[in-house]
MARZAVO-511526 format. One line per 2 residues: number of its first residue (from 0); their letters; for each residue x, y, z of C-alpha. Coordinates in steps of 0.1 Angstrom, whole numbers, plus 5000, padded with zeros to 4 digits. Layout:
<drendos>
NUM> a> X:Y:Z; ...
</drendos>
This chain:
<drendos>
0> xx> 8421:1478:4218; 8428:1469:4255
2> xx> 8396:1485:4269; 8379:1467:4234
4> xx> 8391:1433:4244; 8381:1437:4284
6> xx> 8345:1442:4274; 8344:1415:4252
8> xx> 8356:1390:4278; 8333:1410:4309
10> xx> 8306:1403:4281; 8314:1369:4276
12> xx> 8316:1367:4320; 8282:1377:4321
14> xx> 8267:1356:4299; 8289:1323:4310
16> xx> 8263:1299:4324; 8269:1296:4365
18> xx> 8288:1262:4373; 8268:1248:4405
20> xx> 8286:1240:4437; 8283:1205:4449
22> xx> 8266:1198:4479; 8285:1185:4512
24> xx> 8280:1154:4519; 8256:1147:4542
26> xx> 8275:1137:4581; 8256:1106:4601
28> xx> 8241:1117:4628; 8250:1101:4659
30> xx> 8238:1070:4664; 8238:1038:4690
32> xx> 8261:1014:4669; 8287:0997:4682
34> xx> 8325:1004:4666; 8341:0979:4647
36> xx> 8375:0982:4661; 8397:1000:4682
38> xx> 8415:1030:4671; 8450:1030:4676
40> xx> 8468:1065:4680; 8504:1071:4687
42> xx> 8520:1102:4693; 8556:1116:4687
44> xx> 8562:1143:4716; 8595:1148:4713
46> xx> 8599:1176:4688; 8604:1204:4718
48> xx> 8623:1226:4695; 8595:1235:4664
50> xx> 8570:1227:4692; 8550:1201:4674
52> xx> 8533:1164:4678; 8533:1143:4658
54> xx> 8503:1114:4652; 8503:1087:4639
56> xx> 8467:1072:4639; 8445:1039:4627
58> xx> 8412:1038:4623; 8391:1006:4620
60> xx> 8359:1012:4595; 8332:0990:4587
62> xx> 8331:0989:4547; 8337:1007:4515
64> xx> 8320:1037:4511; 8316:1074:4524
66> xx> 8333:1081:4560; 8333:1117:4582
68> xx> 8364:1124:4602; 8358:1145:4625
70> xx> 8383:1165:4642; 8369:1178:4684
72> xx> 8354:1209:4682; 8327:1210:4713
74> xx> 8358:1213:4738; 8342:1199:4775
76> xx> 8351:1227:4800; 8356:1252:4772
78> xx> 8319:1251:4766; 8325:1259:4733
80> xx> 8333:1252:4695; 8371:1259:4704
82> xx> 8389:1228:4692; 8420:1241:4673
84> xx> 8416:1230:4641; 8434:1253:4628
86> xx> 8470:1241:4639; 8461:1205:4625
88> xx> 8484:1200:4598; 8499:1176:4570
90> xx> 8471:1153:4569; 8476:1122:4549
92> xx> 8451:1092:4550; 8459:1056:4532
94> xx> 8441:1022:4529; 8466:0992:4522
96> xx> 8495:1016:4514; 8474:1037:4489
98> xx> 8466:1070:4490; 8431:1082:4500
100> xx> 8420:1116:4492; 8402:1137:4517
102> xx> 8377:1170:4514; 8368:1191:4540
104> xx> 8333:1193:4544; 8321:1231:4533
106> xx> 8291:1226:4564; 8320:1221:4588
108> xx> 8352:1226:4594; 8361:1201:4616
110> xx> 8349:1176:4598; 8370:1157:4565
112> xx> 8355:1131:4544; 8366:1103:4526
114> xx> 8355:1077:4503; 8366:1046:4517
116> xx> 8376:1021:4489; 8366:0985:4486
118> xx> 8386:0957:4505; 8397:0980:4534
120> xx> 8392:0976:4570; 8411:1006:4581
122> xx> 8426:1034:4575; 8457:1048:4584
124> xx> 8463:1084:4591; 8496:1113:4598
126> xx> 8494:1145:4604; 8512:1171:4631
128> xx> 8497:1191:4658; 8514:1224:4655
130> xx> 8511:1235:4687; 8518:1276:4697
132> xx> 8550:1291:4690; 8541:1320:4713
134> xx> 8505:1333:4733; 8497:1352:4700
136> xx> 8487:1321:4686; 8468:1307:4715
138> xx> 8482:1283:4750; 8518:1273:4745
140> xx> 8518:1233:4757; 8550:1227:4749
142> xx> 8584:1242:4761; 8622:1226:4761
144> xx> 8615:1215:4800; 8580:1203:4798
146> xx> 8545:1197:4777; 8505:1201:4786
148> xx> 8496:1166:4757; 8455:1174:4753
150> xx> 8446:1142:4732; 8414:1160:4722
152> xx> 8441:1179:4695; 8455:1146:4686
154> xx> 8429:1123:4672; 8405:1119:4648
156> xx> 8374:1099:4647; 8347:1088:4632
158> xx> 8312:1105:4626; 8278:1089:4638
160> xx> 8291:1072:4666; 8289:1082:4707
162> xx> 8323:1092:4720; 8315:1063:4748
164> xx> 8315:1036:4720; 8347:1044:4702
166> xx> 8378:1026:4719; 8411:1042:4714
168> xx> 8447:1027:4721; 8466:1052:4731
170> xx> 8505:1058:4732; 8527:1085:4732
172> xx> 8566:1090:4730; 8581:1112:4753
174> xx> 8616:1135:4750; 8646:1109:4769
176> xx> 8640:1110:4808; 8609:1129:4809
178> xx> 8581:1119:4834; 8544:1125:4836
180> xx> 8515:1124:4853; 8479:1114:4838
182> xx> 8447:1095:4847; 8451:1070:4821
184> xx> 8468:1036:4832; 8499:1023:4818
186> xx> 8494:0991:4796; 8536:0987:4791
188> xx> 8566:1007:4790; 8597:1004:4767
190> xx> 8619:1036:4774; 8605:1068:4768
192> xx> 8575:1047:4748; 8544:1047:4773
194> xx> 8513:1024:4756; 8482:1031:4778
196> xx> 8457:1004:4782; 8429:1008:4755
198> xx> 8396:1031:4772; 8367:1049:4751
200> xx> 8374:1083:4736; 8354:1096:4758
202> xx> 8378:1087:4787; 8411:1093:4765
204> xx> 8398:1128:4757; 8391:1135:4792
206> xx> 8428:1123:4805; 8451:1147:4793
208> xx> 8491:1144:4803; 8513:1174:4820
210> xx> 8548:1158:4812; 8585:1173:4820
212> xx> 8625:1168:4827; 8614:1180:4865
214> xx> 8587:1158:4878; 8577:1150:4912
216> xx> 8549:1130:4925; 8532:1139:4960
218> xx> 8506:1119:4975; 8483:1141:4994
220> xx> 8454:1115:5002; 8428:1094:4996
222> xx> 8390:1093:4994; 8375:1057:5004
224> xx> 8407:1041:4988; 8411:1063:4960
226> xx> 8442:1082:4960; 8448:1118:4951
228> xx> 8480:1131:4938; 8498:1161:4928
230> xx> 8518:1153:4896; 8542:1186:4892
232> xx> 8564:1194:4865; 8581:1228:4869
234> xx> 8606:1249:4846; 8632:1243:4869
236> xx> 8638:1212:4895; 8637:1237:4925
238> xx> 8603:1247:4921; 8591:1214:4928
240> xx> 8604:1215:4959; 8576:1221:4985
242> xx> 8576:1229:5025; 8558:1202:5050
244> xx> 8535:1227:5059; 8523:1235:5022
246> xx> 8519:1203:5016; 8497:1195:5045
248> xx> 8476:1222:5031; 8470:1208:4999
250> xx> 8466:1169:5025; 8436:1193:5040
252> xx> 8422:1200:5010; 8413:1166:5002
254> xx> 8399:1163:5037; 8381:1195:5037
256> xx> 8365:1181:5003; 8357:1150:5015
258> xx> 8336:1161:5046; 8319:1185:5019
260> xx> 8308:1159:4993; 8307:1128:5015
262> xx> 8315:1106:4985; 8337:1105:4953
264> xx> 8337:1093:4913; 8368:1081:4910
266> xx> 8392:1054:4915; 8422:1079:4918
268> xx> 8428:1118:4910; 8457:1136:4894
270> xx> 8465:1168:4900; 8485:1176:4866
272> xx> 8499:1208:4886; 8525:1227:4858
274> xx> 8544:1254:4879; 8559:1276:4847
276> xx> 8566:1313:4835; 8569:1297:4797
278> xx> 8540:1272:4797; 8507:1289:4793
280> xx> 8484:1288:4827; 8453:1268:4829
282> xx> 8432:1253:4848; 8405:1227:4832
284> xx> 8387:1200:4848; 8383:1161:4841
286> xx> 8368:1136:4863; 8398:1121:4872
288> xx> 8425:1150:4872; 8428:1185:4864
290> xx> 8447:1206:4841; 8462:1232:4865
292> xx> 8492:1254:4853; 8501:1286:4874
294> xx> 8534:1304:4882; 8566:1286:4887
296> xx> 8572:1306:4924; 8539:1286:4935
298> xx> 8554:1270:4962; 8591:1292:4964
300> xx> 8577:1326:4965; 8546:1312:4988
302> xx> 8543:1345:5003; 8529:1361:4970
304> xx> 8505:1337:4952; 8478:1340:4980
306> xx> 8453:1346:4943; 8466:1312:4927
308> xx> 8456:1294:4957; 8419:1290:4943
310> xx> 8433:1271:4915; 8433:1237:4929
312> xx> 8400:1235:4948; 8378:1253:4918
314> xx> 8392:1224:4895; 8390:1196:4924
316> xx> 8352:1209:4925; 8346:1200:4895
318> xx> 8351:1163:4895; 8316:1162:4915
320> xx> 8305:1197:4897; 8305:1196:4858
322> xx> 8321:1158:4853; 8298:1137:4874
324> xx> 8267:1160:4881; 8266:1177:4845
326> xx> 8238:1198:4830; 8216:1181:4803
328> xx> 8220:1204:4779; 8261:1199:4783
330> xx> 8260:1161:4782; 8263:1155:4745
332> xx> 8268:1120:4731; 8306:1133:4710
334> xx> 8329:1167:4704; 8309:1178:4671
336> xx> 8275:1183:4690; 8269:1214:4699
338> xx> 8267:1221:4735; 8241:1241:4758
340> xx> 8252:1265:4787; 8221:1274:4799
342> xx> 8235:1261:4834; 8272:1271:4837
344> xx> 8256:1290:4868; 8258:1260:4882
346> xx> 8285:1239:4868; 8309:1273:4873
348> xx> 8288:1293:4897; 8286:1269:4921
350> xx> 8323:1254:4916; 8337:1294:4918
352> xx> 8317:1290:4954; 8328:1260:4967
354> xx> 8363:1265:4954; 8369:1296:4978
356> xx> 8356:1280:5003; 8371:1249:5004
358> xx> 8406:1273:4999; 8395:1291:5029
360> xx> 8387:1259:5049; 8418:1240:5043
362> xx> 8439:1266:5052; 8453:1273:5016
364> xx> 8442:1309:5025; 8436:1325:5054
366> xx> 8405:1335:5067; 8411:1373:5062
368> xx> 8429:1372:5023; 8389:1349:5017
370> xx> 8370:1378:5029; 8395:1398:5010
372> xx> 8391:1385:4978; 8349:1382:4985
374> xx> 8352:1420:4985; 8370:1423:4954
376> xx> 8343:1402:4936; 8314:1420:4960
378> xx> 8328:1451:4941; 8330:1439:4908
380> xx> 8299:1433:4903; 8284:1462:4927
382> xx> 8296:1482:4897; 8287:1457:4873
384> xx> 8266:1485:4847; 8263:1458:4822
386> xx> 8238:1444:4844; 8213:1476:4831
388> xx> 8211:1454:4802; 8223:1423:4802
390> xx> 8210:1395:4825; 8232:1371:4845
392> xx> 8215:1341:4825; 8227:1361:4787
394> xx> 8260:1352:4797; 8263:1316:4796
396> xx> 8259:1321:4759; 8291:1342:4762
398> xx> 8315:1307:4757; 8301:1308:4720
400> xx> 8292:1341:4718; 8326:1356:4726
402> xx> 8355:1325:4725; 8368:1341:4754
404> xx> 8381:1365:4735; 8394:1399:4752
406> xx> 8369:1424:4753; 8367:1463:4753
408> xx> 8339:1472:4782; 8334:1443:4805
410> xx> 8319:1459:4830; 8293:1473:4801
412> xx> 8297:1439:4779; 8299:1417:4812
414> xx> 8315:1385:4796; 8313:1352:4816
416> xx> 8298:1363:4850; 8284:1332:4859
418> xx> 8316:1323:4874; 8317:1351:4905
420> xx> 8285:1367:4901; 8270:1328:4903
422> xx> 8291:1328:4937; 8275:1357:4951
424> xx> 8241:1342:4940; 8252:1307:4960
426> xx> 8266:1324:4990; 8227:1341:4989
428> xx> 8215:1308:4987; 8234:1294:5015
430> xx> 8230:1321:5042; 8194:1320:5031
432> xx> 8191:1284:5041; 8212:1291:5071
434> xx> 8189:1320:5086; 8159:1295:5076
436> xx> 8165:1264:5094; 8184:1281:5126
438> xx> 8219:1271:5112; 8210:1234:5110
440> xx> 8212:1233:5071; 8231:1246:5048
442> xx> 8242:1246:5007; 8264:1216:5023
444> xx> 8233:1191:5025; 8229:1201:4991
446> xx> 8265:1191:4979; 8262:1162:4994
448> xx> 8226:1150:4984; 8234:1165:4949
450> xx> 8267:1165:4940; 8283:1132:4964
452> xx> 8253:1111:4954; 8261:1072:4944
454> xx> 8298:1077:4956; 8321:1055:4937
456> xx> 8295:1056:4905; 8317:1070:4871
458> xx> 8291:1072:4849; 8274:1115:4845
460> xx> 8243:1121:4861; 8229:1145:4843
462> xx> 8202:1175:4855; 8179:1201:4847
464> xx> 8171:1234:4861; 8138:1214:4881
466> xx> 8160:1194:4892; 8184:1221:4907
468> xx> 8151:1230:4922; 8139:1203:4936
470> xx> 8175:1196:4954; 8171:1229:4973
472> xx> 8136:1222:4983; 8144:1188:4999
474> xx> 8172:1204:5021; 8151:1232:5027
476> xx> 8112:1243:5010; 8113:1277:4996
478> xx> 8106:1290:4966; 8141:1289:4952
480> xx> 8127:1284:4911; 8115:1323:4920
482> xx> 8147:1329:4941; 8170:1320:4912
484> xx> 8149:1333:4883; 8150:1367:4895
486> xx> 8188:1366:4901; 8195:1347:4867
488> xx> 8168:1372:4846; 8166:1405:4868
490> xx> 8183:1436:4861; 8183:1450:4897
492> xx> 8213:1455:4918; 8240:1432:4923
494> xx> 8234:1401:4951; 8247:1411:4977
496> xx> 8221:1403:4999; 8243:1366:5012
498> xx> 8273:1390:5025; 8248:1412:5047
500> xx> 8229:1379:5053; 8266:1366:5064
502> xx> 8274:1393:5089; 8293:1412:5062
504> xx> 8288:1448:5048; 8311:1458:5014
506> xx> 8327:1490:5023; 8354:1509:5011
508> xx> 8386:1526:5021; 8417:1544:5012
510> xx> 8442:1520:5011; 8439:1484:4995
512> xx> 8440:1453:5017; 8471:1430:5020
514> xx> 8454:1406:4994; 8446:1429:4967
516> xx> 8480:1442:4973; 8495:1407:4961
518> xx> 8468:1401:4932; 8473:1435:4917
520> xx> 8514:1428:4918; 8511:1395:4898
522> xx> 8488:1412:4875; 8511:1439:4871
524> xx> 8485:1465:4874; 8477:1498:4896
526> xx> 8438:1494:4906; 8419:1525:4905
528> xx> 8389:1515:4895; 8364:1528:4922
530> xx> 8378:1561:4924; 8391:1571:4888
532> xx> 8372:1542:4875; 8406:1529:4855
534> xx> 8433:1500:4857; 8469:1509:4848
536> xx> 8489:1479:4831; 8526:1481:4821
538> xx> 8541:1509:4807; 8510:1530:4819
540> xx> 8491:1517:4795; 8451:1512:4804
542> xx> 8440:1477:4806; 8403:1486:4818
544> xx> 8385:1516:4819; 8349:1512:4837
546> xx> 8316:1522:4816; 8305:1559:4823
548> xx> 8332:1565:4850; 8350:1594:4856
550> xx> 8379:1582:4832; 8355:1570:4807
552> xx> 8335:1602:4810; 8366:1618:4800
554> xx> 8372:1602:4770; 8397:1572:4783
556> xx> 8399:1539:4767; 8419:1510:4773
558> xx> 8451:1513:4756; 8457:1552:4759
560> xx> 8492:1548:4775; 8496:1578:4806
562> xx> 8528:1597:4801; 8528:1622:4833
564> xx> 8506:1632:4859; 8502:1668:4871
566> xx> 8535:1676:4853; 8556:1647:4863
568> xx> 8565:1614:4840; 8538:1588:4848
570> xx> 8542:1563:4878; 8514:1543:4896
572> xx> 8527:1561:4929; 8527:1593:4913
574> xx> 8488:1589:4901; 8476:1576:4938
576> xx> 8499:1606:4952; 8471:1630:4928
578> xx> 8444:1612:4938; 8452:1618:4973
580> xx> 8461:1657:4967; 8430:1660:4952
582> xx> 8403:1648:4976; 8384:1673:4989
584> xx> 8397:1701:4965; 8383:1713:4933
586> xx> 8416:1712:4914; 8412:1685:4888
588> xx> 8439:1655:4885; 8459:1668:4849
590> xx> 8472:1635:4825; 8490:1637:4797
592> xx> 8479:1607:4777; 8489:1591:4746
594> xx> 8466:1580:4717; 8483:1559:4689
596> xx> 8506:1587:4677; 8489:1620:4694
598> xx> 8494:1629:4725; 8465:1649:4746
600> xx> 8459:1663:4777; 8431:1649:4798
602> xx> 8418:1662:4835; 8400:1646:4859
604> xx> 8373:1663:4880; 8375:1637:4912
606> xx> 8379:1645:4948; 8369:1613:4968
608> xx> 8405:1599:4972; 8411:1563:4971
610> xx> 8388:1534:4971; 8393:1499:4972
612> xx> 8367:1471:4987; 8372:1455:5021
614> xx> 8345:1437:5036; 8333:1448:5074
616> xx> 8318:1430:5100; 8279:1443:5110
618> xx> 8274:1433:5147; 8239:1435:5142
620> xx> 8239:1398:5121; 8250:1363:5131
622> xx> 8284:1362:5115; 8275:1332:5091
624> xx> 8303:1339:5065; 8324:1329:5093
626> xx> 8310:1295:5101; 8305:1293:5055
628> xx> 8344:1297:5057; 8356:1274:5089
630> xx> 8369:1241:5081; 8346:1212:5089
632> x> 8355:1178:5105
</drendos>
C-alpha cells in the first residue's frame, strides 16, 4: 500500500505543471543624479562582550516605488567582492512607523529591495554587524580593550547613485572613556556620543576608526601644513609607551616620504596604529589614514619586530599610490561595481617597493636587515615554479580568483605576487634608469612627476598602463611597454636582474641571517625551504612544502605533522642538526611523519646542508642598491 501510494504521488510530481520563478528586479545602474537627502547612520559600539554593532540608519528616497539597497561588496584595497555580508544581521526597514518588507535580490547578494510606499520620504533602517567571535570567522575588530569600526560594514545605500554623491551623517557611540583616532572631523561631542560632520560615502567609507580604553596620540609631522599622526590603541596602556628614538624614526619617515613624493593629498593623515595579540592585524590604506594593526610588543619588544617595520611606510605609500594615483580599471563610481586589477603591479608592486625603501631610508630598519629581507623575497621568487605556468600579470586576478584564501602550493599556485615579485620588477626598473642616465635619474623622478603631481589636489587621478608608460619615458626613453610586458607576461626566470644591476648577487649559506632569524620566530616556523624544500610550523606540523622539492618529491604535504627525526622526537634543532650530519654523505635524513591517523616513515635523500638567502656584494658593479636604500635630504 505504502510503495502503491508513493508512486501515485511521484506520478502526480511529474506531471504537476512547473511554477515559474519570478525574475529579480532589475537594479539601476549607476547614474549622475544628485541624492535627495543625507543619510543619517548612527552606530552602537558598545556591545564589547557579544562583539557586535549596532546601526541604526535613515535613508532619504525620492518617491514611492521600487528601491535597491545595496550592502558594499567591491571592498577598496581588498580588490575584491569581500564585503561581509554575511555577518549583517536583523535587518528591519520602516516608513512612518510601518513595516516595510524587504527581498534579497536572487542576482545579488548584497543587494535587498524594497517597495517604497506612497507618502514616504525616507526610510528608516536597524540591523547589527555581527562582527567575528574568533579568526575562524574572519578579522576580529572588536575586543574588551579596543575596536577596528570599518563603516563600509555599517551602512546601506542606495542603488544607481555614485558613492561621491551620496552624503552620509555619521555618528557612533563609543564604550565609557574610550578614545579614537580617524580621518573624519568631529561635528560635536556629548560624552561617549561622537557626531561627525556630514562627508560623501565615499569619504565615510574610506575613514575607518581604530578606537580603545589605551589611546595615545603622537604627532610625528607635517607635510606643507598637513599634519601626520600616529593614533595607537594597544591591549594594554604600557604598549603605547614609545622610546624618543623610535619615535624619531617614525618623525623620519614622514621626512623621508616627503623628499620622495615632493607633494601630498591630504589636509592631515592618521595613522590608526592598533598594537594587539587579540585584535586581528591589518594593514589597509585610505587617503587620509591607514588601517595598521600589528603586535602589541611593537614598540616594547623593539628588538624583535624588525619584519613589522614595513607596515607603516607600505600603507603611508599608498595615500599617493592606490588613493590618489589609482588605476582606471579600479576607480569605480560605488562598492557594487565590479573592480579591475589588471594594475595591482602597480598600485601594490610599486607601494611593496617604495615601502622598503622608505623603511630602510628612515632608519626604521637598518641597512643590513633591508638587504636581508630583499634576499628573502630574491629567493622566493628564484624558486618561484609557478612561474612555468602562470604569468606575473594572471595574478592580479588572484583578489577575486582566490579571496585570499589559504592555499595548498603557492610556490606552484603563486597567489598574489604582484606584491614582491612587482618589487623586484621596480627595483629592475630603477637600477635600469640609474645605469642609463649615469645616476642622474632615478624611479624617484617618477614618484614625483607621477605619484606627487598637483600636491594638495584630493580628488583620484586615475591611469592606464600608457600612461605608466609614458611616465617612465619622460624621466628616461626606453622602451619600458616591452620592458614591463615581458616581465608581466614571460615565463622566464625570476627578475633579478635590478639586484645584480644594484651591485648585489643572491647567494646562499648555511646559517640564516640575523633578520630571517627574527621573522621566522614571530612566524613560529623553522625555514628549510631551500634545502629540504619544507617549512615547519607549531607542533611540527608543515605549513609549506615547495612544488617538486625534495620533501614534495617524497610525498610531504602541508599538514603531515613530523614526530622524530633519525630516531629522536621531532624538534626544529634536531631536523637542522640531520641536515647538517647529512651533507656530504649518502645516508638519507629518516622522519617519522604523521598523516591524519597513520603514521609513516619518510627519508630524505639530501646532502647539501643548509640554505638560506643572503644577499652579497659583487665589486665588479656600482653598488646602486646602496644609494636606492640611503635616506635622501
Amino acid at each position: 500500500m505504502r510503495l502503491r501510494l508513493f508512486a501515485a504521488v511521484a506520478a502526480t510530481c511529474l506531471v504537476a505543471p512547473a511554477v515559474a520563478l519570478a525574475a529579480p528586479a532589475p537594479i539601476p545602474p549607476v547614474s549622475e543624479a544628485s541624492f535627495p537627502g543625507r543619510i543619517t547612520l548612527k552606530v552602537d559600539a558598545t556591545d564589547l562582550d557579544h562583539k557586535i554593532f549596532k546601526v541604526e540608519e535613515t535613508i532619504p528616497v525620492a518617491g514611492p516605488g521600487p528601491l535597491t539597497l545595496f550592502y558594499p561588496q567591491w571592498l577598496p584595497g581588498n580588490h575584491g567582492p569581500t564585503g561581509p555580508v554575511d555577518k549583517l544581521a536583523g535587518l528591519m526597514i520602516s516608513a512612518g512607523g510601518q513595516p516595510v518588507p524587504w527581498t534579497r535580490s536572487s542576482a545579488n547578494v548584497h543587494a535587498f529591495q524594497v517597495e517604497v510606499p506612497p507618502g514616504t520620504d525616507h526610510l528608516d533602517l536597524s540591523f547589527e554587524f555581527l562582527s567575528p567571535l574568533d579568526t575562524t570567522q574572519g578579522r576580529v575588530v572588536m575586543t574588551p580593550a579596543l575596536l577596528d569600526l570599518q563603516w563600509n560594514t555599517l551602512v546601506l545605500y542606495p542603488a544607481g547613485y555614485r558613492a561621491s554623491a551620496i552624503e552620509v551623517a555619521p555618528q557612533v557611540v563609543l564604550p565609557a572613556g574610550w578614545k579614537f583616532g580617524t580621518a573624519l572631523e568631529v561635528d560635536e561631542a556629548q560624552g561617549d556620543a561622537t557626531r561627525f560632520k556630514p562627508v560623501s560615502l565615499e569619504v565615510l567609507v574610506d575613514s575607518p576608526m581604530f578606537a580603545g580604553r589605551n589611546f595615545k596620540r603622537v604627532a610625528i609631522g607635517a607635510m606643507g601644513g598637513a599634519p601626520v599622526n600616529l593614533d595607537i590603541v594597544a591591549d594594554k596602556p604600557e604598549q603605547l609607551e614609545a622610546k624618543p628614538e623610535q619615535i624619531e624614526l617614525h618623525k623620519a619617515l614622514v621626512r623621508q616620504a616627503e623628499a620622495l613624493f615632493d607633494g601630498h593629498h591630504f589636509n592631515h593623515y592618521d595613522f590608526l596604529f592598533g598594537l594587539s595579540d587579540q585584535m586581528s592585524g591589518i594593514g589597509l590604506e585610505h587617503h587620509r589614514s591607514s588601517e595598521d594593526g600589528t603586535t602589541g610588543g611593537y614598540f616594547t619588544d623593539w628588538d624583535k619586530n624588525s619584519g613589522a617595520r614595513a607596515l607603516l611606510p607600505h600603507e603611508f605609500t599608498h595615500s599617493w599610490d592606490g588613493k590618489f594615483r589609482r588605476p582606471a580599471d579600479l576607480a569605480t563610481p560605488n562598492y557594487n561595481t565590479p573592480m579591475g586589477d589588471s594594475l595591482l603591479w602597480v598600485y601594490e608592486g610599486q607601494t611593496q617597493y617604495w615601502g622598503e625603501v622608505l623603511t630602510a631610508r628612515s632608519g626604521l630598519r637598518s641597512k643590513e636587515d633591508e638587504l636581508d629581507a630583499l634576499a628573502l623575497t630574491a629567493a622566493a621568487y628564484d624558486h618561484r615554479t609557478g612561474r612555468a605556468w602562470r604569468a606575473l600579470q594572471d595574478t592580479t586576478n588572484d583578489p577575486v580568483a582566490v579571496m585570499r584564501r589559504p592555499e595548498g602550493w603557492r610556490s606552484w599556485q603563486r597567489s598574489e605576487d604582484y606584491y614582491s615579485e612587482g618589487l623586484l620588477v621596480w627595483l629592475d626598473a630603477d637600477t635600469l634608469i640609474r645605469e642609463r642616465t649615469g645616476g642622474h635619474r632615478s624611479l624617484n623622478d617618477f614618484a614625483r612627476s607621477f605619484f606627487g603631481r598637483d600636491n594638495g589636489v584630493w580628488t583620484v587621478a586615475s591611469y592606464t598602463f600608457e600612461d605608466v608608460v609614458a611616465a617612465l619615458n619622460a624621466v628616461t626613453p626606453y622602451d619600458w611597454a616591452s620592458f614591463l610586458r615581458e616581465r608581466l607576461d614571460g615565463h622566464a626566470k625570476a627578475p633579478l636582474d635590478g639586484l645584480a644591476r644594484g651591485g648585489y648577487r643572491l647567494v646562499y649559506r648555511d646559517t640564516p641571517s640575523n633578520y630571517q632569524k627574527l621573522t621566522d620566530a614571530a612566524r613560529k616556523v623553522a625555514d628549510f625551504a631551500y634545502s629540504l624544500g619544507l617549512v615547519v610550523g607549531k607542533e611540527g606540523k608543515l605549513v609549506d612544502v615547495e612544488w617538486d622539492g625534495i620533501a614534495y618529491r617524497a610525498g610531504l604535504v602541508p599538514g603531515d605533522q613530523l614526530i622524530a627525526v633519525n630516531g629522536d622526537a621531532y624538534s626544529d634543532e634536531g631536523l637542522k642538526a640531520a641536515v647538517k650530519a647529512a651533507k656530504g654523505t649518502t645516508t638519507p635524513i629518516e622522519l617519522i611523519v604523521k598523516v591524519g591517523d597513520r603514521y609513516r616513515i619518510v627519508r630524505l635523500d639530501y646532502h647539501d646542508g643548509l640554505r638560506y638567502p643572503r644577499l652579497e656584494r659583487d665589486p665588479g658593479q656600482r653598488p646602486r642598491l646602496d644609494d636606492i636604500l640611503a635616506p635622501k635630504e
